[in-house]
C-alpha positions in Angstrom: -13.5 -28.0 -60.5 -13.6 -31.5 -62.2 -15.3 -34.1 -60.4 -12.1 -36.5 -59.9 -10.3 -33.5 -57.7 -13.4 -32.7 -55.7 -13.6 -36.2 -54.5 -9.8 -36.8 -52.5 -10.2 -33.5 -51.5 -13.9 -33.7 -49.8 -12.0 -37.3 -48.3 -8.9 -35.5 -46.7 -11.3 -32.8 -45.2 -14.4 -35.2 -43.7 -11.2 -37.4 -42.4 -9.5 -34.2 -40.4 -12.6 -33.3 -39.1 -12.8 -36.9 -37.6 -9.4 -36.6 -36.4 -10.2 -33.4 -35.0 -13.7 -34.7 -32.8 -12.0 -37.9 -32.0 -8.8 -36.0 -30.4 -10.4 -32.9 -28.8 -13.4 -36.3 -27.5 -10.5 -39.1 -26.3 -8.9 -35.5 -24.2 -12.0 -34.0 -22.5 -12.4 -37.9 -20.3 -8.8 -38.4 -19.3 -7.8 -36.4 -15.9 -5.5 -34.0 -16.0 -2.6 -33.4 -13.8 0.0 -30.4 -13.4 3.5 -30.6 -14.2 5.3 -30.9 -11.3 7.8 -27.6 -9.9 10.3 -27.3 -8.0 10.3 -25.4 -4.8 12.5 -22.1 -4.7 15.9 -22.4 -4.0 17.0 -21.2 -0.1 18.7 -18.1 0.4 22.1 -20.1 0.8 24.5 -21.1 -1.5 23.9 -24.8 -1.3 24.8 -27.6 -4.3 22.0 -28.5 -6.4 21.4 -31.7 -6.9 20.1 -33.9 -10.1 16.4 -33.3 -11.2 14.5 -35.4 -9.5 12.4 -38.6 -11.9 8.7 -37.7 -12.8 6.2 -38.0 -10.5 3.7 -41.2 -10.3 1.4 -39.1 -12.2 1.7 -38.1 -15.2 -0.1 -35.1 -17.7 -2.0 -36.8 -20.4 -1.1 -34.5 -23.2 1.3 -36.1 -25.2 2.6 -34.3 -28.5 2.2 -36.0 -31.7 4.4 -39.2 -32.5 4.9 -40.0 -29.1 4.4 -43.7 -27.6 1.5 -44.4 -25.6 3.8 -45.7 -22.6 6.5 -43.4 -22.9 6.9 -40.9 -20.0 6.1 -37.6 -20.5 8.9 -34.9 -20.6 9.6 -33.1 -17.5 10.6 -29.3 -17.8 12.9 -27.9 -15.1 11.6 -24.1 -13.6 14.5 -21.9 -13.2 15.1 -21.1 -9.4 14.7 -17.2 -8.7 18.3 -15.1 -7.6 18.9 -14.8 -4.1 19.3 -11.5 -3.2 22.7 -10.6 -1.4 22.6 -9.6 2.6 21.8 -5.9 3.2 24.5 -4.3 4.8 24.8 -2.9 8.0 24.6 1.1 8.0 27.5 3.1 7.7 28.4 5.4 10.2 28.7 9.3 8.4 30.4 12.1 10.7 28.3 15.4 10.1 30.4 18.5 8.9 27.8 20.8 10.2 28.1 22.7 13.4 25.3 21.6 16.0 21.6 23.7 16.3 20.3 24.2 19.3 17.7 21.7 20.2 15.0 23.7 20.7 14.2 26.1 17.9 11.4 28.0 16.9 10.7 26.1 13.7 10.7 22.6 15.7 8.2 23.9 18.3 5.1 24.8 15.5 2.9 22.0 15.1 2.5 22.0 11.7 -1.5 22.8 9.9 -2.8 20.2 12.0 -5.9 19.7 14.2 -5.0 20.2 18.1 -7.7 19.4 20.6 -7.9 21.1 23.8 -10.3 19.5 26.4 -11.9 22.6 28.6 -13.8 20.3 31.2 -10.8 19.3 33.5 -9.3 21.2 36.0 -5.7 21.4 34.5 -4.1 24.5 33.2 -4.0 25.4 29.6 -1.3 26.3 27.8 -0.1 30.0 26.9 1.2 29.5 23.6 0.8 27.5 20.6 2.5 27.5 16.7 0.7 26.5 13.9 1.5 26.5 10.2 -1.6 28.3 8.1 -4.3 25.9 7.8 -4.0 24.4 11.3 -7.6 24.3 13.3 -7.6 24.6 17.4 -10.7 22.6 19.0 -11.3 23.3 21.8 -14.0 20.9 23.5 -16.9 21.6 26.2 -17.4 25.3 25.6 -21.0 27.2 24.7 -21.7 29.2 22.2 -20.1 32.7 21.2 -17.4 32.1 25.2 -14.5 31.9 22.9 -13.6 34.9 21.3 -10.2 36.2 19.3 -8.7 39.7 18.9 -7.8 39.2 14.8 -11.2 37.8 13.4 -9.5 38.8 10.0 -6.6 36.0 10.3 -9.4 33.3 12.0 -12.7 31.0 10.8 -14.6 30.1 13.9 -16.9 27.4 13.8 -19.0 26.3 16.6 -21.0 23.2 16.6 -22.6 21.1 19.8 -19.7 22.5 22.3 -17.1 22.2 20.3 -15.1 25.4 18.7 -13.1 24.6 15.7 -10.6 27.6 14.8 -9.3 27.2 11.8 -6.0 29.9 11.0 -5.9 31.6 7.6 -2.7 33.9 7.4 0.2 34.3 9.1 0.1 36.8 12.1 -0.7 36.3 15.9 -4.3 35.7 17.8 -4.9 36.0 21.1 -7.3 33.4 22.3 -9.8 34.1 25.2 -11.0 31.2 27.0 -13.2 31.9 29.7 -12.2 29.5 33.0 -13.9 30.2 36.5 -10.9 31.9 37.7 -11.1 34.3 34.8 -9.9 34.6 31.2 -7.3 32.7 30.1 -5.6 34.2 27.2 -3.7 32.0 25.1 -1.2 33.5 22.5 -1.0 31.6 18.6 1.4 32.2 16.5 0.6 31.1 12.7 3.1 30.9 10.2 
């Protein structure tokens, strides 16, 4: 490159790097403050009104070519849709004849855990439903009282007086419970 181009060239470059230190040094002492936004707009339709002037402070950035005391440009934040009302439910007539209220399939507790206290004087219960996979606890009991007549369709667990039966299949186990008036038997039906 002849020496007469390398010159203005080497010139331009040390005087943008001066340009570039000077700016990014003359920004890094000036505070800076945010641009100010406008709260969201209520849920009513209400008239908006004219933007409001720019704030007493102002954001030092300025683009190029701008005056020193000109104010800086303000930007507007466009307010977020309301969202209509939800409506009230409508009222649907059912085609269907009525069930009974009480059937069978509403009266099975589902394969979840029921806990049955022993220490209190209260009667048990002589039936229960469970879907496969539900456990019966029952709570305050030794070790090996509670026995069942279908080991095949039960997994019995016994751990510091509790008994945790879990059901397997589908079928029927009788549950004995020994009380001080006797047995008490207590019919479950898995399905």
């Amino acid at each position: 490159m002849p020496a007469d181009q390398a010159g203005p060239r080497r010139l331009a470059a040390l005087a943008l790097a001066v340009g570039i230190v000077a700016g990014a040094a003359g920004c890094a002492a000036e505070p800076v403050a945010p641009l100010p936004v406008r709260p969201p707009a209520p849920t009513t339709a209400a008239p908006q009104s004219a933007p409001s002037p720019a704030p007493p402070f102002a954001s030092t950035a300025r683009p190029s070519g701008t005056p020193v005391g000109a104010p800086p440009a303000v930007g507007t934040v466009p307010t977020a849709r309301s969202t209509p009302a939800p409506r009230p439910p409508t009222p649907r007539r059912s085609t269907r004849a009525p069930t009974p209220a009480t059937s069978m399939s509403e009266s099975c507790l589902g394969a979840v855990r029921y806990e049955l206290p022993l220490s209190g004087p209260g009667p048990l219960p002589s039936s229960l439903c469970f879907a496969t996979g539900g456990v019966l606890r029952l709570r305050d009991i030794g070790p090996g009282e509670v026995t069942v007549d279908r080991e095949d369709l039960v997994d019995s667990n016994y751990e510091a007086g509790v008994v945790d039966l879990r059901f397997l299949r589908t079928g029927t186990v009788d549950v004995f419970i020994p009380r001080e008036a006797g047995t008490h038997v207590l019919t479950v039906v898995v399905r």
